[in-house]
MIZA-910699 format. One record per residue: residue in one letter; x, y, z of N, C-alpha, C in turn; residue number from 1. Coordinates in Angstrom, 1 decimal. Layout:
<nodes>
<node res="A" n_X="X" n_Y="Y" n_Z="Z" ca_X="X" ca_Y="Y" ca_Z="Z" c_X="X" c_Y="Y" c_Z="Z" n="NUM"/>
...
</nodes>
This chain:
<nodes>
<node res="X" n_X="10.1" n_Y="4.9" n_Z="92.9" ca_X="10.3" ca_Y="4.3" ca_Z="94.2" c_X="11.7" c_Y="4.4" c_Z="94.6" n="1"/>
<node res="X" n_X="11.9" n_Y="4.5" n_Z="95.8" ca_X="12.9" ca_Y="4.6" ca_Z="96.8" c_X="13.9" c_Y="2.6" c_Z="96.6" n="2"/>
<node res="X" n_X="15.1" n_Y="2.8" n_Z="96.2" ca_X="15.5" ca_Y="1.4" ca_Z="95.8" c_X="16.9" c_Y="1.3" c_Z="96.6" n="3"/>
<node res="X" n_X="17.4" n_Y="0.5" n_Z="97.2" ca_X="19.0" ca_Y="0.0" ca_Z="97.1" c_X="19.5" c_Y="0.9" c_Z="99.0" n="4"/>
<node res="X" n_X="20.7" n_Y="0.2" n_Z="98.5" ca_X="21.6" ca_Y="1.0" ca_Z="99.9" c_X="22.4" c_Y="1.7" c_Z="98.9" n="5"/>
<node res="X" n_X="23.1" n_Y="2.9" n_Z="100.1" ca_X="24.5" ca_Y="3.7" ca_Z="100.0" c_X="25.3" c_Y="4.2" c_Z="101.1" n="6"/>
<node res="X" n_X="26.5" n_Y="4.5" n_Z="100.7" ca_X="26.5" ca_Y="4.5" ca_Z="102.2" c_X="27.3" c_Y="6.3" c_Z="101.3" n="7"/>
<node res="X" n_X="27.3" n_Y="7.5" n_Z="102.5" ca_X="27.5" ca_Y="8.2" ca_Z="102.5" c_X="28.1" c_Y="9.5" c_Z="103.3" n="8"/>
<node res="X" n_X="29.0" n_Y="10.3" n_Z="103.3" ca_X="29.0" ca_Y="11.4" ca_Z="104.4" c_X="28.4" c_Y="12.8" c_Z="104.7" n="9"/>
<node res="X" n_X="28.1" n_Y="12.9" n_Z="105.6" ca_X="28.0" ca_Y="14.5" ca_Z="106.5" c_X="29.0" c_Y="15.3" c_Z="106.1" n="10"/>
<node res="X" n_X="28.6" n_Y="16.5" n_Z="106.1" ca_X="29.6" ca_Y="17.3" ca_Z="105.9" c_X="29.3" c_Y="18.3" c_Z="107.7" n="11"/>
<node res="X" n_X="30.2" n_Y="19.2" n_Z="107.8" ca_X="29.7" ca_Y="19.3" ca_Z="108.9" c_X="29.0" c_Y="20.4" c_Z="109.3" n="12"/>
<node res="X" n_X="28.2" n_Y="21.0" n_Z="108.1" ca_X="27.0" ca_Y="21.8" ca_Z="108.2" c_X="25.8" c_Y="20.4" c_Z="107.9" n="13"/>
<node res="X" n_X="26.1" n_Y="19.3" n_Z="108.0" ca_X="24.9" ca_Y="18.7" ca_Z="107.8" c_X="24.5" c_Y="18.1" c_Z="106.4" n="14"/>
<node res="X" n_X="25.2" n_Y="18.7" n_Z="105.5" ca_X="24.6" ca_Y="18.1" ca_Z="104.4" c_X="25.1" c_Y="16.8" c_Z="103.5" n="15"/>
<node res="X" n_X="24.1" n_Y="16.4" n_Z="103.0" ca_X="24.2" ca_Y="15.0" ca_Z="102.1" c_X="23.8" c_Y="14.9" c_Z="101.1" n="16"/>
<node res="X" n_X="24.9" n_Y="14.8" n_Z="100.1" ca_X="24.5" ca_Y="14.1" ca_Z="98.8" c_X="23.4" c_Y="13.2" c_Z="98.6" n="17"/>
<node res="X" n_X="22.5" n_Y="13.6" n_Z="97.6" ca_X="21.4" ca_Y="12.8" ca_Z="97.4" c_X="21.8" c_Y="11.5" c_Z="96.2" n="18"/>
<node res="X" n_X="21.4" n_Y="10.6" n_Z="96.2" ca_X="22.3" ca_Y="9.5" ca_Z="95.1" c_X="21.0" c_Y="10.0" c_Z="94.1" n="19"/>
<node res="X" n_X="22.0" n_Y="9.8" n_Z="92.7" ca_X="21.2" ca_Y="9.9" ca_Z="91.1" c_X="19.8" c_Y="9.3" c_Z="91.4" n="20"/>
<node res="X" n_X="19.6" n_Y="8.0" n_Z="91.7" ca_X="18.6" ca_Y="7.4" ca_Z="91.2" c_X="17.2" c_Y="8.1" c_Z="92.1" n="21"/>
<node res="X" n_X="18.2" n_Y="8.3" n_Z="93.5" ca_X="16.9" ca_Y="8.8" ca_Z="94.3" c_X="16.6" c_Y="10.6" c_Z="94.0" n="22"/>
<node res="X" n_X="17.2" n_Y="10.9" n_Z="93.4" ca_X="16.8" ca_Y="12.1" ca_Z="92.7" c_X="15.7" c_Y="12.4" c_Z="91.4" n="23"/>
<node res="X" n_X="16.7" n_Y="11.4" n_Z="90.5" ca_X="15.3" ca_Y="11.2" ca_Z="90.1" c_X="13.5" c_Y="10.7" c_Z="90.5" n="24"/>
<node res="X" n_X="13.4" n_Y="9.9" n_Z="91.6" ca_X="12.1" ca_Y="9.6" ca_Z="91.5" c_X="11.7" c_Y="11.2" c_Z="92.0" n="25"/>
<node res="X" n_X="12.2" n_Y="12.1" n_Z="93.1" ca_X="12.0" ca_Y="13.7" ca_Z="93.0" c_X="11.7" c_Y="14.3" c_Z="91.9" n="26"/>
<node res="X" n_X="12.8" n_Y="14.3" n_Z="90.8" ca_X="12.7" ca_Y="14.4" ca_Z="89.7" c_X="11.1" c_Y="14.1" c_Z="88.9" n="27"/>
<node res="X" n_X="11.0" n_Y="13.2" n_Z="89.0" ca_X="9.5" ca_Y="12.1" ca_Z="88.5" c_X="8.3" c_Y="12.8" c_Z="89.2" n="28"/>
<node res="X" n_X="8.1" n_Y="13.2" n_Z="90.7" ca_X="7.4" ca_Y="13.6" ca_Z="91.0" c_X="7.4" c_Y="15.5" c_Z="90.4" n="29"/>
<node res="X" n_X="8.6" n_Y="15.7" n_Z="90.1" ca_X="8.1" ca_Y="17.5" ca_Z="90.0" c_X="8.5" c_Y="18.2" c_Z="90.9" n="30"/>
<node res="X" n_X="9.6" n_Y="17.4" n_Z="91.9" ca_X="9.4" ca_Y="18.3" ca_Z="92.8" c_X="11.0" c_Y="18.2" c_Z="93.3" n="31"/>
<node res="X" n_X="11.8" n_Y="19.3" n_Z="94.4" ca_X="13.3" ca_Y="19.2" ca_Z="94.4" c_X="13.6" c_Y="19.3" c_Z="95.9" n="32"/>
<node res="X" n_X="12.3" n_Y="18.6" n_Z="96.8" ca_X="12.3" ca_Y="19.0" ca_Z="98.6" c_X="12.0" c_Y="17.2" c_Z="98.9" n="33"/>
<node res="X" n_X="12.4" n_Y="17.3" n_Z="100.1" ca_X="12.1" ca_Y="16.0" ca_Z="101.0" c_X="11.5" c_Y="16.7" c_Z="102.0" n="34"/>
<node res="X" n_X="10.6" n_Y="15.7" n_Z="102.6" ca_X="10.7" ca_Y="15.8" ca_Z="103.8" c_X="11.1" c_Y="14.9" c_Z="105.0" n="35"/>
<node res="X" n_X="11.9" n_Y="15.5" n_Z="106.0" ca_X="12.3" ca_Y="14.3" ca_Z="106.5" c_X="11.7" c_Y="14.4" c_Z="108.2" n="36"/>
<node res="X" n_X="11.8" n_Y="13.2" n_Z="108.6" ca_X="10.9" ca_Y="13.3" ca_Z="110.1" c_X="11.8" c_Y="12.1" c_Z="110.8" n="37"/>
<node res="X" n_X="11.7" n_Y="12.2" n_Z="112.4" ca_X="12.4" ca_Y="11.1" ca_Z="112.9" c_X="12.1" c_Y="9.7" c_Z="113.4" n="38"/>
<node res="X" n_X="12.3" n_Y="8.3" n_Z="113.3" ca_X="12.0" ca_Y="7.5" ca_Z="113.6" c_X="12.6" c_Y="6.7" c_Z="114.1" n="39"/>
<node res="X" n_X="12.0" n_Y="5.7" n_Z="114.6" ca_X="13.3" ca_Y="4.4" ca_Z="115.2" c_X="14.5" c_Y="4.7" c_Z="115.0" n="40"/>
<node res="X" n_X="15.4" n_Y="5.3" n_Z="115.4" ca_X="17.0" ca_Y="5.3" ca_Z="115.5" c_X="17.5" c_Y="5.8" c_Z="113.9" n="41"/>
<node res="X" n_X="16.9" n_Y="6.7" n_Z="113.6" ca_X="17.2" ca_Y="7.2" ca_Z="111.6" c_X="15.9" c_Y="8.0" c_Z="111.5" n="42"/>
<node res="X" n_X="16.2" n_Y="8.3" n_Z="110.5" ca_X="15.5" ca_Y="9.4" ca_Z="109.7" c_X="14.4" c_Y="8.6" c_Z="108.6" n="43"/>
<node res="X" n_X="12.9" n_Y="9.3" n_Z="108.1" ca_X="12.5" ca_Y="9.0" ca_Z="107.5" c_X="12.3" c_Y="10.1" c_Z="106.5" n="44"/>
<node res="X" n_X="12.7" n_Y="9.7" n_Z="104.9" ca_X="12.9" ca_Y="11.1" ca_Z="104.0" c_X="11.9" c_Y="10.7" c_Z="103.1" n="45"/>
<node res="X" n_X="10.7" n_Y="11.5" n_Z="103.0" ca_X="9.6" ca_Y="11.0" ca_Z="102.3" c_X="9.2" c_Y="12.3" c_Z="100.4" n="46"/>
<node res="X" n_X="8.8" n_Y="11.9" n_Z="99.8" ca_X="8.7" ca_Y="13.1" ca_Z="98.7" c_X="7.1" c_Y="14.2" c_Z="98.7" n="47"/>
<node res="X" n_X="7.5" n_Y="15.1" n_Z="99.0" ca_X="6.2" ca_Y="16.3" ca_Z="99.5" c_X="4.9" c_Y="15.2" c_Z="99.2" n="48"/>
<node res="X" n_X="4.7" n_Y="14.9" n_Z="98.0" ca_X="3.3" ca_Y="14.2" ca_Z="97.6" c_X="3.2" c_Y="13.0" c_Z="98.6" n="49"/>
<node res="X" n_X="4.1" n_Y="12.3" n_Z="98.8" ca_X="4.2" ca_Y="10.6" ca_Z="99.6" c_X="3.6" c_Y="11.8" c_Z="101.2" n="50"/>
<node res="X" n_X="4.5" n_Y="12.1" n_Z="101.4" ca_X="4.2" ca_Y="13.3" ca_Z="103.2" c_X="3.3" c_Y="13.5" c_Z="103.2" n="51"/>
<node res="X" n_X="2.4" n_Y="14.6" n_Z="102.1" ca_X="1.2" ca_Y="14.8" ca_Z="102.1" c_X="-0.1" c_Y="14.3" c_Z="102.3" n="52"/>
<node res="X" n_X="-0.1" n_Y="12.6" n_Z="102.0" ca_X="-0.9" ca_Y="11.8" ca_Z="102.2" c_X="-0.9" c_Y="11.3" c_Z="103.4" n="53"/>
<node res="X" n_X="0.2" n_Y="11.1" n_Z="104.2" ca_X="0.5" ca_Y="11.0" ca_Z="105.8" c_X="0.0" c_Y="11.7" c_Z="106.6" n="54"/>
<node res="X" n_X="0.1" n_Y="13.1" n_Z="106.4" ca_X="-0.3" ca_Y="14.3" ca_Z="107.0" c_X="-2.1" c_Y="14.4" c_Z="107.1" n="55"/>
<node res="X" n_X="-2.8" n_Y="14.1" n_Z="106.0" ca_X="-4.0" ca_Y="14.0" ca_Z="105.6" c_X="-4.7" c_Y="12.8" c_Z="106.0" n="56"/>
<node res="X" n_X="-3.8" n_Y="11.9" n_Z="106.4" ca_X="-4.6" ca_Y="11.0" ca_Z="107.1" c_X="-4.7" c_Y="11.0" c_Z="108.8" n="57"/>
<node res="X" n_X="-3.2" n_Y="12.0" n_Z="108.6" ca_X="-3.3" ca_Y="12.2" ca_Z="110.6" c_X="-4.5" c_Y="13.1" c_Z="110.6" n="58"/>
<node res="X" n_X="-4.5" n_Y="14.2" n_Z="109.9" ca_X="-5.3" ca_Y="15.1" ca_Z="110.4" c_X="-6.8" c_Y="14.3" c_Z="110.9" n="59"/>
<node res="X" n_X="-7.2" n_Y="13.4" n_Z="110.4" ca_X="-8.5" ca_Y="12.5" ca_Z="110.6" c_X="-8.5" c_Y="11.9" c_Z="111.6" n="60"/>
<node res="X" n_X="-7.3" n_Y="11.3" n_Z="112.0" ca_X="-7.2" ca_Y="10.5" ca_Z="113.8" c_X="-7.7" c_Y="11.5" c_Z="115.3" n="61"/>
<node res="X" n_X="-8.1" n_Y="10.9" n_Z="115.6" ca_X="-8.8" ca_Y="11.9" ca_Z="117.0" c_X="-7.4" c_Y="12.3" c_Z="117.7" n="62"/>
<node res="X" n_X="-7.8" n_Y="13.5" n_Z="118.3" ca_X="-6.5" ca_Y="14.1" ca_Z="118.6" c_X="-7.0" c_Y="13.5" c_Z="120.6" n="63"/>
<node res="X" n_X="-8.2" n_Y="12.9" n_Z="120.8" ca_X="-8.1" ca_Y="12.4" ca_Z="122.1" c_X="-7.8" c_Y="11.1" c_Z="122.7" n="64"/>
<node res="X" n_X="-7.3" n_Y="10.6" n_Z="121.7" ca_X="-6.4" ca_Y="9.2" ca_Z="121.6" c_X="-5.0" c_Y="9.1" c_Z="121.9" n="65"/>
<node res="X" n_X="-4.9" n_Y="9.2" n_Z="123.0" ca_X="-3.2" ca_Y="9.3" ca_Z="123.7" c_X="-2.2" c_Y="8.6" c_Z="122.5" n="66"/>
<node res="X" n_X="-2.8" n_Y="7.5" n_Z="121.8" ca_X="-1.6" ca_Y="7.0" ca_Z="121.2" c_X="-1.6" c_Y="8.3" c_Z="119.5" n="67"/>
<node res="X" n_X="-2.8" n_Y="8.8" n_Z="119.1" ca_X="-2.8" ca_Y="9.9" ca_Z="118.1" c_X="-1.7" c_Y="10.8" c_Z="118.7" n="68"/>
<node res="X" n_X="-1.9" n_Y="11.1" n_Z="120.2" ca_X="-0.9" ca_Y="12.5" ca_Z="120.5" c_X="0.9" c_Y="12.2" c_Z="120.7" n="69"/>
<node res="X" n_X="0.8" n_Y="10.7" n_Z="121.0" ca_X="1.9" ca_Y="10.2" ca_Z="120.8" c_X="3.0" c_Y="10.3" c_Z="119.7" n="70"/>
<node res="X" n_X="2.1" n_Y="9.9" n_Z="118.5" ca_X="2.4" ca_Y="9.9" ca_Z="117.5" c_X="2.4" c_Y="11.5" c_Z="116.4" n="71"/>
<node res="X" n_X="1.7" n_Y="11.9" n_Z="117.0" ca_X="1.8" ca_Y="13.3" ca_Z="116.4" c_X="2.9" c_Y="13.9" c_Z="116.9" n="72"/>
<node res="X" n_X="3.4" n_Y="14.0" n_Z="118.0" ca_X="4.4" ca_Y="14.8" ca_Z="119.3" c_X="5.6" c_Y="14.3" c_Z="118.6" n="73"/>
<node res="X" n_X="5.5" n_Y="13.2" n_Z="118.4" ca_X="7.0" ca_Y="12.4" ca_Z="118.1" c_X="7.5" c_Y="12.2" c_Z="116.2" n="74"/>
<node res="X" n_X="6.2" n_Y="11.5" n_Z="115.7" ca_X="6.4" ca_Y="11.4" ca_Z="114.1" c_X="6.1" c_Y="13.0" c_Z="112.8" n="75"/>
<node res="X" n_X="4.8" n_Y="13.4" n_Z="113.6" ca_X="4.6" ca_Y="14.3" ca_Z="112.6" c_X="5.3" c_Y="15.6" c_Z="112.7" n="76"/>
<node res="X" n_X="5.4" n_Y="16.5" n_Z="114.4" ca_X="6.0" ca_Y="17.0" ca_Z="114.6" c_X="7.3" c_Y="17.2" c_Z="114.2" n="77"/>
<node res="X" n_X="8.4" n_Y="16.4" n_Z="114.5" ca_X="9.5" ca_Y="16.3" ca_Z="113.8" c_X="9.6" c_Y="16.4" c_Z="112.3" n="78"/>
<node res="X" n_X="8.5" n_Y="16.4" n_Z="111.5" ca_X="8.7" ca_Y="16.8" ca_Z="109.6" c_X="9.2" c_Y="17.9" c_Z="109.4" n="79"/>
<node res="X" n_X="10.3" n_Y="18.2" n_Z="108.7" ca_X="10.8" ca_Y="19.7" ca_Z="108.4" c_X="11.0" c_Y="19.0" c_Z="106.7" n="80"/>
<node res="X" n_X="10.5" n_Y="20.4" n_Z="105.7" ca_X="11.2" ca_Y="20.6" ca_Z="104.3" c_X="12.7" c_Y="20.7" c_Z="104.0" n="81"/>
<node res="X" n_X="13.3" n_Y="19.8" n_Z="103.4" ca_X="14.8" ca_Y="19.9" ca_Z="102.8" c_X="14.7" c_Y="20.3" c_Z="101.3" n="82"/>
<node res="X" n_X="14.6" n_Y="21.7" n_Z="100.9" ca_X="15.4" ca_Y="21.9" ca_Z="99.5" c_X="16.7" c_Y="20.8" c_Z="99.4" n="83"/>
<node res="X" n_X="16.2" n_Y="20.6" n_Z="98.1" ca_X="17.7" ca_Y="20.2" ca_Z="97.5" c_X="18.1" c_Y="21.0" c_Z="96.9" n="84"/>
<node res="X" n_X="19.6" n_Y="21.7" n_Z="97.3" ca_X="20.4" ca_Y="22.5" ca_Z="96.3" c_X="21.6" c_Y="22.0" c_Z="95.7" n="85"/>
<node res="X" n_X="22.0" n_Y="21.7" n_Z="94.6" ca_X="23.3" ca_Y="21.5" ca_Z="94.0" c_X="23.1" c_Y="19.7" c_Z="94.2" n="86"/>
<node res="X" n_X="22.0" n_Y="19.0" n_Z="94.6" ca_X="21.9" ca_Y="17.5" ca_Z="94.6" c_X="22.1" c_Y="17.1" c_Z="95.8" n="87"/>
<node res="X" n_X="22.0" n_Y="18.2" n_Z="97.0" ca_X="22.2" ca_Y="18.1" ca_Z="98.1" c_X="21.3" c_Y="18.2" c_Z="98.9" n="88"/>
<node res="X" n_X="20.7" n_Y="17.8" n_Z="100.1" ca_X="19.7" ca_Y="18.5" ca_Z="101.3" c_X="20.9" c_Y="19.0" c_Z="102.6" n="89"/>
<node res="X" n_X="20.5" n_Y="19.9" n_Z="103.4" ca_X="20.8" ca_Y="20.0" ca_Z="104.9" c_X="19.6" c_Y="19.6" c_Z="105.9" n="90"/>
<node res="X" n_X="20.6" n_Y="18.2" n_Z="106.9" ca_X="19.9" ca_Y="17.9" ca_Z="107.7" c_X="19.6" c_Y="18.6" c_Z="109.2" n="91"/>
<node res="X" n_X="18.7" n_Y="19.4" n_Z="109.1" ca_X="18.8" ca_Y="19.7" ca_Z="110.3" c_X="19.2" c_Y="19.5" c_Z="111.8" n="92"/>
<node res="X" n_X="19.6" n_Y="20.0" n_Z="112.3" ca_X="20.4" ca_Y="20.3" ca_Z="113.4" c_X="19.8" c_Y="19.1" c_Z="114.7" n="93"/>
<node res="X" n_X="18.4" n_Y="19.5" n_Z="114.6" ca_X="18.2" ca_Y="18.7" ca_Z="115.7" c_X="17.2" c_Y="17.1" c_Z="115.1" n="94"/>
<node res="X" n_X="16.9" n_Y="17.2" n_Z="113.9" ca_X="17.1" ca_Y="15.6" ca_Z="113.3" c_X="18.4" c_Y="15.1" c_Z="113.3" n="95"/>
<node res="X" n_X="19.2" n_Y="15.5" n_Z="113.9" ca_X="20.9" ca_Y="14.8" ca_Z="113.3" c_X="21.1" c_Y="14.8" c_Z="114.6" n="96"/>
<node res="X" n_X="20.7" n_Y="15.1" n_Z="115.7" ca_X="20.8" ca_Y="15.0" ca_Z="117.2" c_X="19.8" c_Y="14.0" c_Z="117.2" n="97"/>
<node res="X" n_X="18.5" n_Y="14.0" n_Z="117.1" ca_X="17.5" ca_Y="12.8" ca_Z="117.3" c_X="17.8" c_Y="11.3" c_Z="117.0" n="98"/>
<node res="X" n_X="18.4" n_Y="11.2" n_Z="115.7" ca_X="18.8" ca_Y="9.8" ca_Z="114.8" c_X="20.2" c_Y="10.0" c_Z="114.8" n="99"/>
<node res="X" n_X="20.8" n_Y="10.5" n_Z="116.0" ca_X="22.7" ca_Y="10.3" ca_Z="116.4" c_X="23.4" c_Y="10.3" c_Z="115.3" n="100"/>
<node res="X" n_X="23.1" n_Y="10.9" n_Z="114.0" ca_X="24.1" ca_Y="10.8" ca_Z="112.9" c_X="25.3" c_Y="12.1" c_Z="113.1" n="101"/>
<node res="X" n_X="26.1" n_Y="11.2" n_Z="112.4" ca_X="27.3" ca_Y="12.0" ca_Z="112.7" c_X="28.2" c_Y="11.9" c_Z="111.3" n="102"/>
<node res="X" n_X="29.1" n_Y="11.2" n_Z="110.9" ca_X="29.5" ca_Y="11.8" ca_Z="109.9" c_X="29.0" c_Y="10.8" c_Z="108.7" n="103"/>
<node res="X" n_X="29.5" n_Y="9.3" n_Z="109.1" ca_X="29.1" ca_Y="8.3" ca_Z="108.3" c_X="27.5" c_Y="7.9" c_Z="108.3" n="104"/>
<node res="X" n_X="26.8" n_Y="7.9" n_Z="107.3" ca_X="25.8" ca_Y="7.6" ca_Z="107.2" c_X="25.2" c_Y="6.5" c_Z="106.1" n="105"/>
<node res="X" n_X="24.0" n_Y="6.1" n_Z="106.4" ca_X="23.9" ca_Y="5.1" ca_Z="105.2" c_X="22.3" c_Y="5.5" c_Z="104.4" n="106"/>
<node res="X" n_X="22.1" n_Y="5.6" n_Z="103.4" ca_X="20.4" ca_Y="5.5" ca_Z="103.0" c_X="20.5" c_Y="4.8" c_Z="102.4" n="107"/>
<node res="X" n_X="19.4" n_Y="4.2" n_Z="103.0" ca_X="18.3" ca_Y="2.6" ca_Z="102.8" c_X="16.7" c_Y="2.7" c_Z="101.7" n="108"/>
<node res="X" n_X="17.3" n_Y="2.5" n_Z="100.7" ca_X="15.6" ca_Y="2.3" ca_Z="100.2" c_X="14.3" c_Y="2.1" c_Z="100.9" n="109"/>
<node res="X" n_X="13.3" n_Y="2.5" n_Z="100.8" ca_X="12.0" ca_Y="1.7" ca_Z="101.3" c_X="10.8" c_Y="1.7" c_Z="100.9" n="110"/>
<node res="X" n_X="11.0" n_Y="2.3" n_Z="99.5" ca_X="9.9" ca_Y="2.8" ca_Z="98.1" c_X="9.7" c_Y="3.5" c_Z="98.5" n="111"/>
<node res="X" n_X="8.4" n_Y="4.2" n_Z="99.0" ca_X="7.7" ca_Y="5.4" ca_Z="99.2" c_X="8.2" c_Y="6.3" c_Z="100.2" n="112"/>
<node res="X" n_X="9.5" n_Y="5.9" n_Z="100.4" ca_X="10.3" ca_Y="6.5" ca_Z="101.6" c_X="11.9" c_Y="6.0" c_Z="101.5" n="113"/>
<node res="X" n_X="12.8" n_Y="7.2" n_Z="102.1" ca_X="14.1" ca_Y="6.2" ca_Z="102.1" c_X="14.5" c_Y="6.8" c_Z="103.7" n="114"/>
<node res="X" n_X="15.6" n_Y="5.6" n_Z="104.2" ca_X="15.8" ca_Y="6.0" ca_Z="105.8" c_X="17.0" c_Y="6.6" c_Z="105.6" n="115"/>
<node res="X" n_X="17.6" n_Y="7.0" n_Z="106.7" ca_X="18.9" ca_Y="7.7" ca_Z="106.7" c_X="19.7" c_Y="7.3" c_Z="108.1" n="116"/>
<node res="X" n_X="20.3" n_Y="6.8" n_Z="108.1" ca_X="21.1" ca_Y="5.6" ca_Z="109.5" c_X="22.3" c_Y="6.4" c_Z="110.0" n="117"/>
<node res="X" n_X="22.7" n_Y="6.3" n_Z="110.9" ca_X="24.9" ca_Y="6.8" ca_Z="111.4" c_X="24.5" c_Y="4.9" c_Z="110.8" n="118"/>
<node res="X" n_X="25.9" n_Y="5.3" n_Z="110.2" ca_X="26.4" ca_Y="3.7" ca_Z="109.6" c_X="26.5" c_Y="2.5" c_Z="110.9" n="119"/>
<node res="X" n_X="27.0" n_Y="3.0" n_Z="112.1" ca_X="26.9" ca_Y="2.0" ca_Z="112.7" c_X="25.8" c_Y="1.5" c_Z="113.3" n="120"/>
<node res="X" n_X="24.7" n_Y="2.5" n_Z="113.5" ca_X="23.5" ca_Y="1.6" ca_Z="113.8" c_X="22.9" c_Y="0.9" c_Z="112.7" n="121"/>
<node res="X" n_X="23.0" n_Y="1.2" n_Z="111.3" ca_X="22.3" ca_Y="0.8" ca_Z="110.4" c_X="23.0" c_Y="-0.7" c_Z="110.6" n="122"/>
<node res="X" n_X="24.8" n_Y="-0.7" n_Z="110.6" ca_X="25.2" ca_Y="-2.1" ca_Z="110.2" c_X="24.5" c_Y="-3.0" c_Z="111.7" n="123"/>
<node res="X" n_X="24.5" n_Y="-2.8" n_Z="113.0" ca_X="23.5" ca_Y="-3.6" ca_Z="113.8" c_X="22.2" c_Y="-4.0" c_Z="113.4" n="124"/>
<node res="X" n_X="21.4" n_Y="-3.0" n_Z="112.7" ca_X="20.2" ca_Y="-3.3" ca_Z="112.7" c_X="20.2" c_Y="-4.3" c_Z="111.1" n="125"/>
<node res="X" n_X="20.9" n_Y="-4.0" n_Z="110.6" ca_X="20.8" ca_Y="-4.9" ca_Z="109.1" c_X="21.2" c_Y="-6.5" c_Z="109.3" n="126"/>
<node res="X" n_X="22.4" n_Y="-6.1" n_Z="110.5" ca_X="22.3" ca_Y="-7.5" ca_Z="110.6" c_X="21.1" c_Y="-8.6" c_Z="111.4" n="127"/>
<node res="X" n_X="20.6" n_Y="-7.7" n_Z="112.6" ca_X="19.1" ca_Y="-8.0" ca_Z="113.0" c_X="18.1" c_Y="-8.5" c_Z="112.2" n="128"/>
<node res="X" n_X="18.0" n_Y="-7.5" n_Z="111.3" ca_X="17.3" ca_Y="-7.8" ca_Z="110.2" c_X="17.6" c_Y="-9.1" c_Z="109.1" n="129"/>
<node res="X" n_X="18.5" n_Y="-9.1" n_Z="108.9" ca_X="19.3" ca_Y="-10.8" ca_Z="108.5" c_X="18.9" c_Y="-11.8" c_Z="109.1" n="130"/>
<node res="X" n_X="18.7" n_Y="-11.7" n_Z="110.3" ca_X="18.6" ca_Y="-12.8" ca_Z="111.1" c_X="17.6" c_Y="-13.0" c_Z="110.9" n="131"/>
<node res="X" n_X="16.1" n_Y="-12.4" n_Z="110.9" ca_X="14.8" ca_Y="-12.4" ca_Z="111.3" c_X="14.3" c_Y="-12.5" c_Z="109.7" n="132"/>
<node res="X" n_X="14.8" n_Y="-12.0" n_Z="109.0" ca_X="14.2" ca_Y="-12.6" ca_Z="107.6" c_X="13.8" c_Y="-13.6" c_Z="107.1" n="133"/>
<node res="X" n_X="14.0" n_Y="-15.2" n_Z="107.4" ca_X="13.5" ca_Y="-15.8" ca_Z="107.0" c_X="12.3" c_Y="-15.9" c_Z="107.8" n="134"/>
<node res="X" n_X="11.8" n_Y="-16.3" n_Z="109.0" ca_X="10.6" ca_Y="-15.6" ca_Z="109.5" c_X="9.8" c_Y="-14.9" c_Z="109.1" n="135"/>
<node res="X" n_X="10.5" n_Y="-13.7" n_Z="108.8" ca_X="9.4" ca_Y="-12.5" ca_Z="108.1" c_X="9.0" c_Y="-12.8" c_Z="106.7" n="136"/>
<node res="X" n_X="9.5" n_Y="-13.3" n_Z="106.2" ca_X="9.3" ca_Y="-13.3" ca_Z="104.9" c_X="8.6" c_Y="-14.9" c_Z="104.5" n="137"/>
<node res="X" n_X="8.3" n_Y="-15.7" n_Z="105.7" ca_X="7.4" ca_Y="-16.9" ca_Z="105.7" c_X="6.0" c_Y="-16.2" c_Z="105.9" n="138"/>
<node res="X" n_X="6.2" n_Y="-15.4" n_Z="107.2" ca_X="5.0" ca_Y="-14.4" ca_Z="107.2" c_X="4.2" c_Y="-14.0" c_Z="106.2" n="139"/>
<node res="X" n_X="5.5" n_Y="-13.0" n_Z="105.5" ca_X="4.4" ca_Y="-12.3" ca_Z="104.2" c_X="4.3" c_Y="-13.0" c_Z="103.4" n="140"/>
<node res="X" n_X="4.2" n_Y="-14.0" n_Z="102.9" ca_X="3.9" ca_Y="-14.9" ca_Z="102.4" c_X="2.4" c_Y="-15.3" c_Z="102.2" n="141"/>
<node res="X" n_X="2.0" n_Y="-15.2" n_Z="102.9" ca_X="0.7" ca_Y="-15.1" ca_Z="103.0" c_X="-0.1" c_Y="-14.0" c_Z="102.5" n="142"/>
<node res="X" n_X="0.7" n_Y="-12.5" n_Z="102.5" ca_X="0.0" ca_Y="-11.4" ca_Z="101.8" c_X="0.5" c_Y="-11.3" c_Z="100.6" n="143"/>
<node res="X" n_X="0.9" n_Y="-12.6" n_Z="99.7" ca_X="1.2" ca_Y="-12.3" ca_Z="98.6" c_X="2.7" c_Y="-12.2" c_Z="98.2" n="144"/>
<node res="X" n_X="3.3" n_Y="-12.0" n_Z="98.8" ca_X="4.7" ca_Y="-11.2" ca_Z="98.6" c_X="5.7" c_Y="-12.6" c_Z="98.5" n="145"/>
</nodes>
């Protein structure tokens, strides 16, 4: 699983050091690619096997469901493969225009997935997220957690 924050930089071909621990769960799976897709204001970097099950469940949504085409146009479309070489990925050109990253960046654990932020939206949204925590987490409370 995808665990912890870091905070990290761009280089200015794009690429980013992957941290040890999140290599290894790659490692664990077998495998040395991400894939990454764009979302709310960041990146979502998922491991081929985690993506593949994503992919296999869109394929099943009706594609005459405006909110299916929505979500396909916007979430699945945007998936591209990142080799990792040397412990590194290149983020492509136009995911790095989509999620406004620029040099500083942060990755966010989220188990089955890790995000990838420009540091300063991450530090607004974290603190957003501070705020609304105790709420949320009265919520899930209920599902166990």
């Amino acid at each position: 699983m995808f665990r912890g924050r870091s905070r990290h930089n761009l280089d200015k071909k794009g690429r980013l050091a992957i941290p040890a621990r999140f290599k290894e769960v790659l490692k664990n799976n077998g495998d040395d690619c991400l894939v990454l897709t764009n979302h709310f204001n960041c990146l979502w970097a998922f491991a081929r096997e985690d993506w593949s099950v994503i992919e296999q469940k869109a394929a099943s949504l009706s594609p005459l469901d405006r909110s299916v085409n929505t979500y396909l146009r916007y979430f699945i479309s945007g998936a591209q493969e990142c080799l990792m070489k040397q412990g590194r990925i290149t983020i492509p050109q136009d995911l790095r225009e989509i999620s406004a990253l620029t040099k500083e960046v942060v990755l966010v654990g989220g188990l089955r997935l890790f995000e990838i932020w420009d540091r300063e939206k991450w530090e607004r949204e974290f603190e957003m997220s501070k705020r609304s925590f105790p709420e949320a987490s009265q919520s899930l409370s209920g599902l166990g957690l």
